[in-house]
C-alpha positions as CSV (number, residue, x, y, z in Angstrom):
1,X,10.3,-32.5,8.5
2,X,7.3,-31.7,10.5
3,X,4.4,-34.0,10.6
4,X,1.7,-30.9,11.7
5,X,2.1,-27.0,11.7
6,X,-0.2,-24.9,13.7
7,X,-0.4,-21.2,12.1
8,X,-1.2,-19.1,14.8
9,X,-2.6,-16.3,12.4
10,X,-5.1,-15.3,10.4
11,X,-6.2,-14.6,6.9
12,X,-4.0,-14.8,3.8
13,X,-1.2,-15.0,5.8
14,X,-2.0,-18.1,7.1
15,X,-3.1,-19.6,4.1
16,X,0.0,-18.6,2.7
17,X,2.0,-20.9,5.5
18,X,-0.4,-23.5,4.8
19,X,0.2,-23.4,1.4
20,X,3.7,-23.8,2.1
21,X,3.1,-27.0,4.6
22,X,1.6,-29.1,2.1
23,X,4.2,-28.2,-0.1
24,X,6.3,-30.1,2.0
25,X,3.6,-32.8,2.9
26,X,2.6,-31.4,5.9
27,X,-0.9,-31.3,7.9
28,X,-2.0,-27.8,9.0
29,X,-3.9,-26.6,11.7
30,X,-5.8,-23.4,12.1
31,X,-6.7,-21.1,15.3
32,X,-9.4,-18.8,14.6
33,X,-11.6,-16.5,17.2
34,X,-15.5,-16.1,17.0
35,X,-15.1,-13.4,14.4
36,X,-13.1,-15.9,11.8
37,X,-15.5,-19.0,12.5
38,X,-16.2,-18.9,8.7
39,X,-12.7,-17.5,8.0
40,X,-10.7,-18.6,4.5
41,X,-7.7,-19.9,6.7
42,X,-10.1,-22.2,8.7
43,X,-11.6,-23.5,5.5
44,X,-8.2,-24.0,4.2
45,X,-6.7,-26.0,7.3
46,X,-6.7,-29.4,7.8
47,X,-8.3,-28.9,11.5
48,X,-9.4,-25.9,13.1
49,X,-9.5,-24.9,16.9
50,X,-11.4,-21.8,18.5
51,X,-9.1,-19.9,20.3
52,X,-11.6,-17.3,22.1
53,X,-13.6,-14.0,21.8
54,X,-13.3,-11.6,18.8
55,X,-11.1,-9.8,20.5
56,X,-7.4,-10.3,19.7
57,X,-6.1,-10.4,23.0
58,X,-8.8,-12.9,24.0
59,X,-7.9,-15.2,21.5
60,X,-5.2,-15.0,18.6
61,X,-2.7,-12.9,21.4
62,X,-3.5,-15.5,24.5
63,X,-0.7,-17.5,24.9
64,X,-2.0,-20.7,26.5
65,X,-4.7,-20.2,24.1
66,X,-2.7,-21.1,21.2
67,X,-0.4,-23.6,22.7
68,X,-3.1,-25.7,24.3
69,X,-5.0,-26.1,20.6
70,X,-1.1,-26.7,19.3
71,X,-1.7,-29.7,22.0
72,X,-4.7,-30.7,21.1
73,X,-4.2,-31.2,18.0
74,X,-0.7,-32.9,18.3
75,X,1.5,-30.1,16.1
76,X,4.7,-30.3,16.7
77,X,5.3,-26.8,15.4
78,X,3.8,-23.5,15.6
79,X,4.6,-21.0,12.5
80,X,3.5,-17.0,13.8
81,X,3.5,-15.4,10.3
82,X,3.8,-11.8,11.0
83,X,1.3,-9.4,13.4
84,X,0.1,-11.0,16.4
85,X,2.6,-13.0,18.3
86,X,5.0,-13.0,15.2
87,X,7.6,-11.0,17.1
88,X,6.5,-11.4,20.5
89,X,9.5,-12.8,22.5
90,X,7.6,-14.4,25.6
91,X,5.4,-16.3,23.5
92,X,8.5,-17.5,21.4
93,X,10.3,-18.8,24.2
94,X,6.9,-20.7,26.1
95,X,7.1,-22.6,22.4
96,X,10.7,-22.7,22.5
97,X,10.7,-24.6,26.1
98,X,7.9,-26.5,25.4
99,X,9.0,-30.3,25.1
100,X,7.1,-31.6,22.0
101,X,6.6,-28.2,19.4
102,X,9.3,-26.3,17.8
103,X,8.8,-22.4,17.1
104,X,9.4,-21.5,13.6
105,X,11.0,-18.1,13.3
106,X,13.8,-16.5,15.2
107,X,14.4,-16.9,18.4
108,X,13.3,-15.3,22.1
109,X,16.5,-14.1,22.6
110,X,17.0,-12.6,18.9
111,X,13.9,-10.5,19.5
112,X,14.9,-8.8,22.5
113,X,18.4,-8.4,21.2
114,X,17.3,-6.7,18.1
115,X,13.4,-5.9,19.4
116,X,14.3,-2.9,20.8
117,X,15.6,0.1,18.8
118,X,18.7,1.3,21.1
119,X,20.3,-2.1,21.1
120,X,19.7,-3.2,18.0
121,X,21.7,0.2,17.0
122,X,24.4,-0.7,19.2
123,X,24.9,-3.8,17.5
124,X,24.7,-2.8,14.2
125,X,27.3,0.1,15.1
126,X,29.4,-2.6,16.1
127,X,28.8,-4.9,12.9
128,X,30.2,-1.8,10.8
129,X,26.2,-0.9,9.7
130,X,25.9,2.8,9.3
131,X,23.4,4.5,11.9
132,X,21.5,7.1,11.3
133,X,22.8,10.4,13.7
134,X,21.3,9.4,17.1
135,X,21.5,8.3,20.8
136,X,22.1,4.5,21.4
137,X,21.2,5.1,24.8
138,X,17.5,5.7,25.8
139,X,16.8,9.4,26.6
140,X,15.4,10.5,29.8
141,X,13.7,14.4,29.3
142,X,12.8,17.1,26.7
143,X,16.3,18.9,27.4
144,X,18.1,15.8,25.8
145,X,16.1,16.5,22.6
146,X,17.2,19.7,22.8
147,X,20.7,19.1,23.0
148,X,20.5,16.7,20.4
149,X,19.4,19.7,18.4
150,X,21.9,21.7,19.5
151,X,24.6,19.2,17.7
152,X,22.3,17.7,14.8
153,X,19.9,21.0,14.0
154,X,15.9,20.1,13.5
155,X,13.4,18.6,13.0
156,X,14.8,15.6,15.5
157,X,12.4,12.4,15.6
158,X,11.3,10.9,18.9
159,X,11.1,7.5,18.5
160,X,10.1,4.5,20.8
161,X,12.4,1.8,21.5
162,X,10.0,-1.2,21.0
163,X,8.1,1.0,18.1
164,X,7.4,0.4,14.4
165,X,5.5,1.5,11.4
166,X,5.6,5.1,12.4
167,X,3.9,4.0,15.8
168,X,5.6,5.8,18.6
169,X,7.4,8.0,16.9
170,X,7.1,12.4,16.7
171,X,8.8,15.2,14.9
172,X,10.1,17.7,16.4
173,X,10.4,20.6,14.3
174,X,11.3,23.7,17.1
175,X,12.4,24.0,20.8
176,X,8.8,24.7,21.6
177,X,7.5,21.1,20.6
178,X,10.0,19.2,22.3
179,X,8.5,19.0,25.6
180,X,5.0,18.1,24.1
181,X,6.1,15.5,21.6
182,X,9.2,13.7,24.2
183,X,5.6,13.4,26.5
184,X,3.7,12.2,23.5
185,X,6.1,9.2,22.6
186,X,6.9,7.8,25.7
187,X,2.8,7.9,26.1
188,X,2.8,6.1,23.0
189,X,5.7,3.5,23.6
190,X,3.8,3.0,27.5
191,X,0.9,2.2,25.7
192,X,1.6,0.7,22.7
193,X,4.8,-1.7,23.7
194,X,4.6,-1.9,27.3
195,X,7.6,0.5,27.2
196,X,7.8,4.1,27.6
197,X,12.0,4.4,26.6
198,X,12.5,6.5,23.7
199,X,15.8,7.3,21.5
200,X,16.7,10.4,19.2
201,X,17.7,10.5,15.4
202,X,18.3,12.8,13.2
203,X,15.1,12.8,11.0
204,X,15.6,12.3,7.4
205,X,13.5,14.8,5.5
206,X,12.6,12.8,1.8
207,X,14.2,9.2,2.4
208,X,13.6,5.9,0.3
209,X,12.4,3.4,2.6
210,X,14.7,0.1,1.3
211,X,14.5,-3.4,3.0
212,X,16.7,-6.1,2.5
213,X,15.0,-10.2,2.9
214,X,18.1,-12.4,4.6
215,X,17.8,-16.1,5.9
216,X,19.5,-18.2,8.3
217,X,20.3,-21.3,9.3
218,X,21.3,-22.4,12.8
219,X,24.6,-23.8,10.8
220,X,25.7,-19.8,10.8
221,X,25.0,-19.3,7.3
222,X,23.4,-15.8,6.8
223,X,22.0,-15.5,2.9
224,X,20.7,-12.0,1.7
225,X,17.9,-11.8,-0.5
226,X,18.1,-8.6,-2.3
227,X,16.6,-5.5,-1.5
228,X,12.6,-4.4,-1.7
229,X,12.0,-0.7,-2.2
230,X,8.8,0.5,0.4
231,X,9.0,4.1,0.0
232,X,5.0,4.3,-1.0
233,X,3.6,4.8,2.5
234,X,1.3,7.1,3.5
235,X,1.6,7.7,7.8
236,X,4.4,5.1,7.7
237,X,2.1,1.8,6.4
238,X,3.1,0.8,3.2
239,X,0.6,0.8,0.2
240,X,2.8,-0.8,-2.8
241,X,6.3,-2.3,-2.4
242,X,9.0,-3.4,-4.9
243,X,12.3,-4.8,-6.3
244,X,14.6,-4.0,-6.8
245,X,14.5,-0.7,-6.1
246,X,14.6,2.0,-8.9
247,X,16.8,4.6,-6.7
248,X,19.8,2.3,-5.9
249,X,23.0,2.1,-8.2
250,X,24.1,-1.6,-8.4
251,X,27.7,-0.5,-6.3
252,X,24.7,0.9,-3.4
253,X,22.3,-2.3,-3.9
254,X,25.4,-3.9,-2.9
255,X,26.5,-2.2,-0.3
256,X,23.3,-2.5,1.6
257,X,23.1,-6.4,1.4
258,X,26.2,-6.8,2.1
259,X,25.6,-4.3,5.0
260,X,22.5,-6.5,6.0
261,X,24.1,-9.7,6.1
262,X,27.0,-8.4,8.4
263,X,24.6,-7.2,10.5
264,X,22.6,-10.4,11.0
265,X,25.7,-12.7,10.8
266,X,26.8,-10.8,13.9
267,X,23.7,-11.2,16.2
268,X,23.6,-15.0,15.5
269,X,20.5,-14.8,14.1
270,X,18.3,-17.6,12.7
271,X,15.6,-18.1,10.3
272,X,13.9,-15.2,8.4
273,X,14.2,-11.8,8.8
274,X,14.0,-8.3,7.3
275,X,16.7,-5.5,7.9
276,X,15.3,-1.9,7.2
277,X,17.4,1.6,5.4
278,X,16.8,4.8,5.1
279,X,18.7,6.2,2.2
280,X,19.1,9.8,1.0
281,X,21.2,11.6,-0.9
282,X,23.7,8.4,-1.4
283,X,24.1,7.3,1.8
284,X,22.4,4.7,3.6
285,X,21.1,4.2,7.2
286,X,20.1,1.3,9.4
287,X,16.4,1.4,10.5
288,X,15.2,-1.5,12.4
289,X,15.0,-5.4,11.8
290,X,12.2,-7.0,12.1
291,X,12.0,-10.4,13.5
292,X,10.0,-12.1,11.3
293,X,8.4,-12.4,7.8
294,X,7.0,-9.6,6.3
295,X,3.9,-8.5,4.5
296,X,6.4,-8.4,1.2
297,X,8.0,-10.9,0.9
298,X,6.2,-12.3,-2.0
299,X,8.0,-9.3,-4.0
300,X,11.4,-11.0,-2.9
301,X,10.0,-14.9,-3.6
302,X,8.9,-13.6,-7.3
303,X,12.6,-11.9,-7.8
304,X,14.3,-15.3,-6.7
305,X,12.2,-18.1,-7.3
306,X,13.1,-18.6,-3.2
307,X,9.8,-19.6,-1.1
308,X,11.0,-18.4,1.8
309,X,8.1,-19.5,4.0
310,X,9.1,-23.1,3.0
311,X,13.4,-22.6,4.3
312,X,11.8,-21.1,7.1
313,X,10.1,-24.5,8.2
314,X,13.0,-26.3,6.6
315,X,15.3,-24.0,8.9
316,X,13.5,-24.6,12.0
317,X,13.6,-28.8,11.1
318,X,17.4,-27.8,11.4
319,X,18.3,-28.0,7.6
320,X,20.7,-26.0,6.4
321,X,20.8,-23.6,3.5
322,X,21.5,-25.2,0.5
323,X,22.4,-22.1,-1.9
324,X,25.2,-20.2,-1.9
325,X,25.3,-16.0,-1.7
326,X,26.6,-15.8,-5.3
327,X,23.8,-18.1,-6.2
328,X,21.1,-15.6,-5.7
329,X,19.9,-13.8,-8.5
330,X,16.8,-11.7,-8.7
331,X,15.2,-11.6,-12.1
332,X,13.1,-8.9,-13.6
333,X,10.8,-6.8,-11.5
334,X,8.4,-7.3,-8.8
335,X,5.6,-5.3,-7.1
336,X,2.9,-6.2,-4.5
337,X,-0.2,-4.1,-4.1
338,X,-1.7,-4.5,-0.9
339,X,-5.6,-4.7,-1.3
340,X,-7.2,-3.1,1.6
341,X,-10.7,-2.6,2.5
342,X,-10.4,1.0,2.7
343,X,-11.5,4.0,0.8
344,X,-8.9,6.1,0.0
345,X,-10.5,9.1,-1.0
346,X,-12.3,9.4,2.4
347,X,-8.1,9.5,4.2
348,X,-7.7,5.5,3.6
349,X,-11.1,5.0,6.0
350,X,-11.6,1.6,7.0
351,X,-14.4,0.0,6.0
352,X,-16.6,-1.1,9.2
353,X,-18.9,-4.0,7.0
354,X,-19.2,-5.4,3.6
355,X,-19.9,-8.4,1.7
356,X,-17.9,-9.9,-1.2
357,X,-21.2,-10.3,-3.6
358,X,-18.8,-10.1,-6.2
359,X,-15.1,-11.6,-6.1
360,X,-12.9,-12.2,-9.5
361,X,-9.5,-12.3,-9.0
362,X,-7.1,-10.9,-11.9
363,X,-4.9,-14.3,-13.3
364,X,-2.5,-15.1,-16.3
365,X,1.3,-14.7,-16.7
366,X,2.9,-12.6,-14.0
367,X,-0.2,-12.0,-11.7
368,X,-0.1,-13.8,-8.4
369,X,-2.9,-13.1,-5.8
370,X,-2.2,-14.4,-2.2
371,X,-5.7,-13.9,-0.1
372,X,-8.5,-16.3,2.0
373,X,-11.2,-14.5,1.1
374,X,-13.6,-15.8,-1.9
375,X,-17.3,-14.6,-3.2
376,X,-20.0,-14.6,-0.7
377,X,-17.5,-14.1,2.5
378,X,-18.3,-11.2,5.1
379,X,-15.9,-8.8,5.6
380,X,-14.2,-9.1,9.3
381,X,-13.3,-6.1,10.5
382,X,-12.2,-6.4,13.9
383,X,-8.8,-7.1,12.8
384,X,-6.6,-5.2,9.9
385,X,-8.1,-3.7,6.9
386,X,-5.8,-6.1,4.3
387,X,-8.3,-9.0,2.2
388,X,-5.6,-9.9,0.2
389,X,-2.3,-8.7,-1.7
390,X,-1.6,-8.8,-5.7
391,X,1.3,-9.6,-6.5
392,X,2.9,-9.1,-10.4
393,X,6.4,-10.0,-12.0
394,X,7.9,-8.6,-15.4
395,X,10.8,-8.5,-17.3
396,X,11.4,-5.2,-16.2
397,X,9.8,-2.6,-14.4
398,X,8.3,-1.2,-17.6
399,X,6.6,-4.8,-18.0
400,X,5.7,-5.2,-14.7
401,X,4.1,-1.6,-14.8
402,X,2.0,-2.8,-17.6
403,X,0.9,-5.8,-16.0
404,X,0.0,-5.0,-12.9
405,X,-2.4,-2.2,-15.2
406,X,-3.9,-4.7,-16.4
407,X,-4.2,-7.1,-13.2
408,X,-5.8,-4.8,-11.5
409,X,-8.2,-3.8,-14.1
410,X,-9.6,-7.2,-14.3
411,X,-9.7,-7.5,-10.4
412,X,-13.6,-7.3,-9.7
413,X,-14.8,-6.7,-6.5
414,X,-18.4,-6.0,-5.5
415,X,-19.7,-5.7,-1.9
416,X,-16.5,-3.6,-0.2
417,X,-14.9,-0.4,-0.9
418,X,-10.9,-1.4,-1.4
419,X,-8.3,0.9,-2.6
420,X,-8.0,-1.0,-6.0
421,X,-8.7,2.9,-7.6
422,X,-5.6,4.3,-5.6
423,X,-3.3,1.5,-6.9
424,X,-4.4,2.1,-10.4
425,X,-4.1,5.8,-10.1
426,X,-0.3,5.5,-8.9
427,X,0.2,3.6,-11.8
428,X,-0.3,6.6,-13.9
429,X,1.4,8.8,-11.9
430,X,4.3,10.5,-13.1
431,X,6.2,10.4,-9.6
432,X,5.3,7.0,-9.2
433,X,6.5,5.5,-12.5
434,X,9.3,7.5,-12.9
435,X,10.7,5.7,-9.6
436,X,11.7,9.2,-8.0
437,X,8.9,8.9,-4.7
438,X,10.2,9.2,-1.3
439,X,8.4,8.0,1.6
440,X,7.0,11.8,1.8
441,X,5.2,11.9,-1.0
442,X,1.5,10.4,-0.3
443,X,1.2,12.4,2.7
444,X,2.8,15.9,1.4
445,X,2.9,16.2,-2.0
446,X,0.4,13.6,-4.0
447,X,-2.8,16.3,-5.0
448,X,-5.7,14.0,-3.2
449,X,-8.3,15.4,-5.4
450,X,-7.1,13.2,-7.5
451,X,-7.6,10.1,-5.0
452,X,-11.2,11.3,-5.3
453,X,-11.3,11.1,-9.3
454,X,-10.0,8.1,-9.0
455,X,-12.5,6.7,-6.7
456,X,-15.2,8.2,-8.4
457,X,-13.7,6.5,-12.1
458,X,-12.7,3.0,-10.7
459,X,-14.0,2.4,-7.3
460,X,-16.7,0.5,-6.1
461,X,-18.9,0.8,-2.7
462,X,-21.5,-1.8,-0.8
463,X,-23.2,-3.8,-3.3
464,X,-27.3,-3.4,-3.3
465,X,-28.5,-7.7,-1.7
466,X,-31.9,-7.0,-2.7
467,X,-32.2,-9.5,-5.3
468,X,-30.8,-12.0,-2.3
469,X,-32.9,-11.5,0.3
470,X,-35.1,-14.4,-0.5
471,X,-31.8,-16.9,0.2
472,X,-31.0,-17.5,3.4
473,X,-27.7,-19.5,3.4
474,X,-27.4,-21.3,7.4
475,X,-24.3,-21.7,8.1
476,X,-24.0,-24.2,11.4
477,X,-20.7,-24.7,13.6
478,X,-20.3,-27.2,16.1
479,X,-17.5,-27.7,18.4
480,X,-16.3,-31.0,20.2
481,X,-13.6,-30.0,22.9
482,X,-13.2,-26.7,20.8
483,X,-12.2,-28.1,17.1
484,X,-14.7,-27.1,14.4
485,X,-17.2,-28.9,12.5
486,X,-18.8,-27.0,10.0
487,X,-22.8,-28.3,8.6
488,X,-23.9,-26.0,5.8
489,X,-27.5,-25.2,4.4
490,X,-29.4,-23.1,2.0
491,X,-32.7,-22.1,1.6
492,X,-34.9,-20.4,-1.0
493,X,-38.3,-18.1,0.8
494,X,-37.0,-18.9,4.1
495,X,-36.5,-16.5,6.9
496,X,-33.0,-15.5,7.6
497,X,-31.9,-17.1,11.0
498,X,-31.6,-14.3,14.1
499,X,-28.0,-15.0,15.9
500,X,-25.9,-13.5,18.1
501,X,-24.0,-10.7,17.4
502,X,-20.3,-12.2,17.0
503,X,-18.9,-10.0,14.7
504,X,-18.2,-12.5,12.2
505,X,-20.6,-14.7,10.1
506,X,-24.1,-13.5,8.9
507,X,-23.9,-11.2,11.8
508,X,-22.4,-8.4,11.1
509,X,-22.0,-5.3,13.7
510,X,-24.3,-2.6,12.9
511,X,-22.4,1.1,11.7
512,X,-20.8,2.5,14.5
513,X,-21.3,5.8,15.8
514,X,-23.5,7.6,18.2
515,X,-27.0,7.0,19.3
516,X,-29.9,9.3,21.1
517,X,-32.0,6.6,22.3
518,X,-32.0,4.8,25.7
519,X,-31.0,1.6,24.4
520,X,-27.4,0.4,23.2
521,X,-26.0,-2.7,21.3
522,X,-23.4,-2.4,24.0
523,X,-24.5,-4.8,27.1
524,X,-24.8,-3.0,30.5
525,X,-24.5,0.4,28.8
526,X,-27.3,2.7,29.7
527,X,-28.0,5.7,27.7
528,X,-30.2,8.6,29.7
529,X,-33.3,9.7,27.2
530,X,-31.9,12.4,25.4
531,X,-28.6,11.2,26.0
532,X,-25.4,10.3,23.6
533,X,-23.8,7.2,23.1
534,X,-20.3,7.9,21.2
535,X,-18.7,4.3,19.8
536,X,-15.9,3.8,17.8
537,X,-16.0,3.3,14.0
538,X,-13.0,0.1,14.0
539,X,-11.1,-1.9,16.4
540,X,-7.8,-0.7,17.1
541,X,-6.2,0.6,20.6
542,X,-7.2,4.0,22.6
543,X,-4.5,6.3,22.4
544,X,-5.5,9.2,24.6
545,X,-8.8,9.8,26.4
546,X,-9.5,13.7,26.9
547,X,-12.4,14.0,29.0
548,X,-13.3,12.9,32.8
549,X,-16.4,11.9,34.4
550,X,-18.3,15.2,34.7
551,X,-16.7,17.7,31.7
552,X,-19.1,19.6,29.2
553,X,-18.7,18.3,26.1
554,X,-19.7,20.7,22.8
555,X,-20.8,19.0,19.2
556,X,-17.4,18.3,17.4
557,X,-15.2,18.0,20.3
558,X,-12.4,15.0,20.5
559,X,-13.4,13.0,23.4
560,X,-10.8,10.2,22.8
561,X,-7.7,9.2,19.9
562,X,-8.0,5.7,18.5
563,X,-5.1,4.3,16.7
564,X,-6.5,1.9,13.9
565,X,-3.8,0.5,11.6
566,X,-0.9,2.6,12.7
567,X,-2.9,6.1,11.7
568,X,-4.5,8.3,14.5
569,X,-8.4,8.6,14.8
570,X,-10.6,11.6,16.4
571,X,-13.8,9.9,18.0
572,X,-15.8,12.9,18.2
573,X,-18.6,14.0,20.0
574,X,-21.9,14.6,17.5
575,X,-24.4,16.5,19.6
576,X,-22.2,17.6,23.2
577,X,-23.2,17.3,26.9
578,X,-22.1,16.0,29.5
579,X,-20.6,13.0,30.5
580,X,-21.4,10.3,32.4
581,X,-19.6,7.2,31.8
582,X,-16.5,6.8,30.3
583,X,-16.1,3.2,29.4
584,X,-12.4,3.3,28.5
585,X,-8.7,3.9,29.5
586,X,-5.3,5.1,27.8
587,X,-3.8,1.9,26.3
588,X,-6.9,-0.4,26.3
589,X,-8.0,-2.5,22.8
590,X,-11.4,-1.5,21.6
591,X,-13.9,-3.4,18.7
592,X,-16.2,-1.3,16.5
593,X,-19.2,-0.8,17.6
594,X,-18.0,-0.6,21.9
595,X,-19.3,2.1,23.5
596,X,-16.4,4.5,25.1
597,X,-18.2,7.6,26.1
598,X,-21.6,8.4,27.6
599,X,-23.2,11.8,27.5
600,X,-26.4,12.9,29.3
């Protein structure tokens, strides 16, 4: 086995690999940026090495970044978890070739095979996996859609070949659409994947969304895990997933594993993976695989008793699975609740600051929280919205129901707005506990007046620090060749400390929005008196920019589209004029607070 694992992620994720690595005896190393100095995975690991900027693609995304503190500190492996550069096939195969660290997850050539949508349907055509109705060949203008439509009727979905999570992908409901929404994804795929090829389906109007957890070993043994039901999503992101799923007949369940396993086993696949259905009306249909471990697969682990984040290390040491298929079982029922910092009643709004003043953490039988966070941490928010993910098993899915009622009514947070009132709502919903939702039914049926009721009965908001101003906790880091030391200090009646503006630590970024003065917190942005400044609210990636250098802007129009955890954002103008800088481009990554557009 290894003797160090660098985990080039963040947050619980990477506390959850950690966790894992001692497990098995074995040291852990962190990466974190200038946001995460004080993050729970670095305070978990047994070293730490700053990998850059705030920004992701200065530091967890740079490549040499990561392998140079996998150097440093003398790992001889490197475990992705999942975002980031989890499924990112020219990262995997620099760690692949390097001499002295072995990647842990599938490999280079794995990705590409089954990274992009049209090949992975040609293969899984080929394994004997059902498809759903569509091209396995890319498709090169509107009038294809249209043809398409021609043989399958509409709606037809768009969908980009290196997409995921509803990213890259539009509906087309009429002939008049297609030209506007074939434009709109390859935009997307451009900007989003590097890669502006998109394929047809047949879209599925009210699908379960089922996923199927396999492992494998480079001895060519292919293990399916049973099947975890994600159909709560609202735009595509998951909210609560489970297992097994409530729709499937055991003759289906059984189809579909056996259908994922096929599917893998041909590709020669290793290490941990996830293949993804779409099933309606009886019949199932191959989706995607993703490359990697997934946000759920704590639903699977609790089903099974399997940690698969420990046979994927074990895997990538060369071991070889050591259970048979008929020797997985999955006992009782499973659900995770994925505890963002969002406020649901307000469309699922990121929260852009926030303090944990309060943080107690449901326990007892069943209840298993996975997070990095603890009481007194700032909220980062240049990264996802997701502080940390319940997890609760029962005897059955009545049980489990009841539980997780319970966990989450003891789960006290103070400080940040989560969508803890959303997940307790679901859980008295009739839909929802009846098992009959389709991935449809957040976004087009669920009566979000309710949300609000919810969020007005359970919720919580930013905790008052009043009564803490007179503590000033100093929090010092140094670094020796770029690994951490951490020095610690708090005071009673002193004056808090002025430091840069990081975006992590005791210096949070101020609200974003606009401003009407002459100064900015951007540096080398200059506002004209009288002038607007328009920022965005969250980090995420700018997905269309609809003004120019020059235009007339009026209060309330879109200047540009942010995409912030796979859902679409209008950056609005507040008072109109006209502009003089634009700050930004189509495809670039933004932080909250940056300045994009200028108006004088």
């Amino acid at each position: 086995m290894f003797d160090k694992v660098l985990v080039a992620n963040r947050g619980e994720i990477a506390v959850r690999v950690m966790r894992a690595c001692e497990d098995l005896g074995v040291s852990t190393v962190a990466v974190y940026s200038e946001a995460d100095k004080h993050g729970g995975h670095v305070r978990h690991a047994d070293e730490a090495y700053n990998v850059g900027p705030a920004r992701a693609a200065d530091s967890y995304l740079d490549h040499d970044a990561v392998i140079e503190a996998a150097e440093k500190a003398g790992a001889d492996a490197i475990h992705p978890g999942y975002g980031f550069l989890a499924e990112n096939a020219t990262f995997a195969e620099k760690v692949e070739n390097h001499d002295n660290i072995t990647w842990v997850g599938p490999t280079a050539n794995a990705m590409e095979q089954l990274g992009e949508k049209t090949k992975a349907r040609r293969v899984m055509q080929d394994a004997g996996v059902p498809i759903v109705p569509g091209t396995t060949d890319p498709a090169e203008n509107a009038e294809a859609v249209m043809e398409f439509a021609e043989e399958y009727g509409y709606p037809v979905a768009i969908k980009a070949e290196g997409g995921g999570g509803g990213r890259g992908m539009k509906v087309v409901e009429s002939e008049d659409e297609a030209e506007e929404q074939f434009e709109s994804a390859k935009r997307e795929g451009e900007a989003y994947f590097d890669n502006d090829s998109v394929y047809l389906e047949r879209y599925l109007e009210n699908p379960r969304h089922i996923e199927v957890q396999i492992l494998a070993d480079q001895q060519g043994n292919v293990r399916h895990l049973g099947e975890r039901d994600c159909s709560l999503q609202r735009r595509h992101q998951k909210v609560i997933e489970e297992g097994p799923s409530p729709a499937l007949s055991q003759d289906l369940r059984e189809q579909i594993g056996e259908a994922a396993r096929r599917g893998v086993e041909a590709t020669d696949y290793v290490n941990a993976g996830t293949v993804e259905f779409l099933v309606e009306d009886g019949e199932f249909f191959f989706l995607e695989v993703n490359t990697r471990i997934q946000v759920e697969h704590t639903v699977t682990e609790e089903l099974t008793g399997i940690d698969i984040v420990k046979w994927q290390l074990r895997i990538a040491d060369g071991e070889e699975l050591s259970f048979s298929q008929e020797d997985v079982e999955l006992e009782g029922h499973a659900m995770e609740f994925r505890i963002n910092a969002e406020n649901a009643a307000k469309e699922f709004q990121p929260a852009n600051e926030g303090s944990l003043d309060v943080y107690d953490a449901p326990g007892g039988i069943g209840v298993r929280m996975d997070d990095a966070l603890r009481q007194g941490d700032d909220l980062v928010t240049n990264y996802d919205s997701m502080i940390a993910k319940l997890i609760v098993h029962g005897a059955d899915r009545e049980e489990c129901i009841a539980r997780s009622q319970r966990a989450l009514a003891e789960y006290d947070i103070e400080g940040v707005v989560t969508i803890i009132p959303f997940h307790r709502l679901m859980l008295e919903d009739d839909r929802f506990v009846a098992g009959e939702h389709t991935t449809k039914y957040l976004d087009n049926e669920l009566d979000h007046d309710r949300v609000a009721d919810a969020q007005e009965k359970w919720g919580t908001g930013d905790a008052s620090t009043a009564e803490d101003e007179d503590v000033t906790e100093r929090e010092f880091t140094v670094e020796v060749n770029g690994k951490r030391f951490d020095v610690n200090l708090e005071e009673r009646g002193a004056p808090a400390i002025p430091t840069p503006n990081t975006g992590g630590g005791a210096s949070r970024p101020s609200r974003a929005g606009t401003s009407g003065s002459d100064e900015t917190e951007a540096e080398g942005v200059e506002v004209p008196e009288g002038g607007e400044s328009i920022t965005v609210e969250m980090q995420g990636t700018i997905l269309s920019v609809n003004v120019d250098v020059g235009d007339e802007v009026a209060p309330g129009d879109v200047v540009c589209v942010l995409e912030a955890m796979k859902m679409e954002n209008d950056i609005e103008a507040e008072r109109g004029g006209t502009v003089s800088q634009l700050l930004v481009e189509e495809g670039e990554s933004v932080d909250m607070g940056d300045v994009i557009v200028v108006l004088e």
